[in-house]
N, C-alpha and C positions, 0 to 999 in steps of 0.2 A: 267158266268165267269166274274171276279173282271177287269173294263178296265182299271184299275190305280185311282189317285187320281182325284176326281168328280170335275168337273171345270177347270181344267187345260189347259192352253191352250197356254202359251210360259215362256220362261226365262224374270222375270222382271229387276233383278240386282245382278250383283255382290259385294259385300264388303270385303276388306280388310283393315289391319290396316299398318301403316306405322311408321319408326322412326321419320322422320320431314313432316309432311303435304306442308311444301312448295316446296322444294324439291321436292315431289310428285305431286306436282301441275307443276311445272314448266317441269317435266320429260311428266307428260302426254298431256299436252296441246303444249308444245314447240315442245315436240323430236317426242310423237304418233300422235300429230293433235285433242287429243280429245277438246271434248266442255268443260268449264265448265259451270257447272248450279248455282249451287246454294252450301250456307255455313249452318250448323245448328249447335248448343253447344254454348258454353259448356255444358254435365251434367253431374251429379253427383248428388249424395245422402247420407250424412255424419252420418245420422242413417237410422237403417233397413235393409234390403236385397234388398230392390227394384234390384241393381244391378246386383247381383247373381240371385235372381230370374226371372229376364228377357232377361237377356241378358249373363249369365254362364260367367261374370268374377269373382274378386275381390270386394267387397261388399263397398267396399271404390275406388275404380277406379273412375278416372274421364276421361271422353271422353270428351279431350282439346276441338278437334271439328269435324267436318266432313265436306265433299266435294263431289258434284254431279257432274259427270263427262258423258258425250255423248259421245260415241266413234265410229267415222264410220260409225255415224246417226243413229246406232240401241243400242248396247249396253251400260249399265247405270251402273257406278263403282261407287261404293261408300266406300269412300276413309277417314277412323278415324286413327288419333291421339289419343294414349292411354296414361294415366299413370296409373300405380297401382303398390302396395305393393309385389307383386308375380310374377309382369309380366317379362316372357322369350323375350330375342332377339336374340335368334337363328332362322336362317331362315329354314324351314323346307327341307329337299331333296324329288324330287318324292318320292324315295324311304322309307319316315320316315312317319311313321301314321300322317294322317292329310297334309302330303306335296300335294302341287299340282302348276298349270301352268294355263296361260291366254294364251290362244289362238287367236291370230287375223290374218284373212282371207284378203290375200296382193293378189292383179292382178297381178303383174312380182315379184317372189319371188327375183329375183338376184337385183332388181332394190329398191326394198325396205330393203333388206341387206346395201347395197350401201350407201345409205342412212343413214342406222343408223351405220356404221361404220364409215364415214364421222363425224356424230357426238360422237363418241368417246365410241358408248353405246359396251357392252364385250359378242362379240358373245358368243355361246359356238358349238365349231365341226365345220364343214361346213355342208353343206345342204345334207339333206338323201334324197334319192327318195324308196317311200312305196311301199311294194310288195304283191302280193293276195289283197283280199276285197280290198283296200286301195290303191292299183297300181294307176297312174297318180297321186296321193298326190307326194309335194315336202314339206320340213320342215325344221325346225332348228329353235333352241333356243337363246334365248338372254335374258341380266340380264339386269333389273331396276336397279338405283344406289346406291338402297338400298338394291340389292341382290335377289330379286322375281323373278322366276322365270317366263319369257312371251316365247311363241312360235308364229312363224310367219309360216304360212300355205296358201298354194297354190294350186288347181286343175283349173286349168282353161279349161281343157277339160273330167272336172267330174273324178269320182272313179272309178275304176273295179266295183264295188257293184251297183253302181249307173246303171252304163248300163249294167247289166244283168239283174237287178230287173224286 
């Protein structure tokens, strides 16, 4: 039986791209608490495909820059500034192929809301409490200022799933 992919062994990083990098920097480090680490770029490749070929943009894109981000002591974002010839700035919905959500695991979900509406960030709903497998989760969304989708997530007394396993 196939165990999955051979060597694997945790989540190293996530990447997204953003419309202003600083912006983004100022959001993640000021309003989430992350670390930054470190800057790399610009690149670009003005003949060839290097670009498409490694990376599936625009073959003329330049990635203005990028940004290392530590969040919560464990997770690592990595954070580009694009320009190109073809590039979309629509932000994806869950619901649109390729949409998705950052997830970050808050100790008092009501006290970390608080907090980010204090700073002015656009909840979205109020907080749901998860039912079957997922019971004792508490949840609810909220938007980066550039429209990304993040979720702030809670069990501090584990999942249904967790205490039956």
């Amino acid at each position: 039986m196939d165990a999955g992919l051979p060597g694997l062994t945790r989540l190293d990083h996530i990447g997204f791209t953003v419309p202003d990098l600083e912006e983004a920097s100022r959001f993640l480090v000021d309003v989430l608490g992350c670390e930054y680490m470190y800057t790399l770029g610009p690149y670009r490749h003005d003949d060839g495909d290097w670009m498409a070929e490694h990376l599936n943009v625009h073959p003329r894109a330049v990635m203005r820059e990028l940004h290392f981000f530590r969040c919560g002591g464990q997770a690592v974002f990595e954070v580009f500034e694009y320009s190109a010839p073809d590039q979309r700035t629509e932000i994806p919905r869950n619901s649109d192929v390729g949409g998705h959500h950052v997830a970050l695991y808050v100790e008092d979900l009501d006290v970390a809301i608080a907090y980010l509406k204090e700073r002015g960030v656009t909840m979205i709903g109020e907080p749901t409490a998860s039912k079957g497998p997922s019971e004792g989760q508490r949840w609810v969304y909220f938007l980066a200022p550039w429209g990304m989708q993040f979720e702030l997530v809670s069990y501090p007394g584990g999942k249904a799933f967790d205490r039956t396993a």
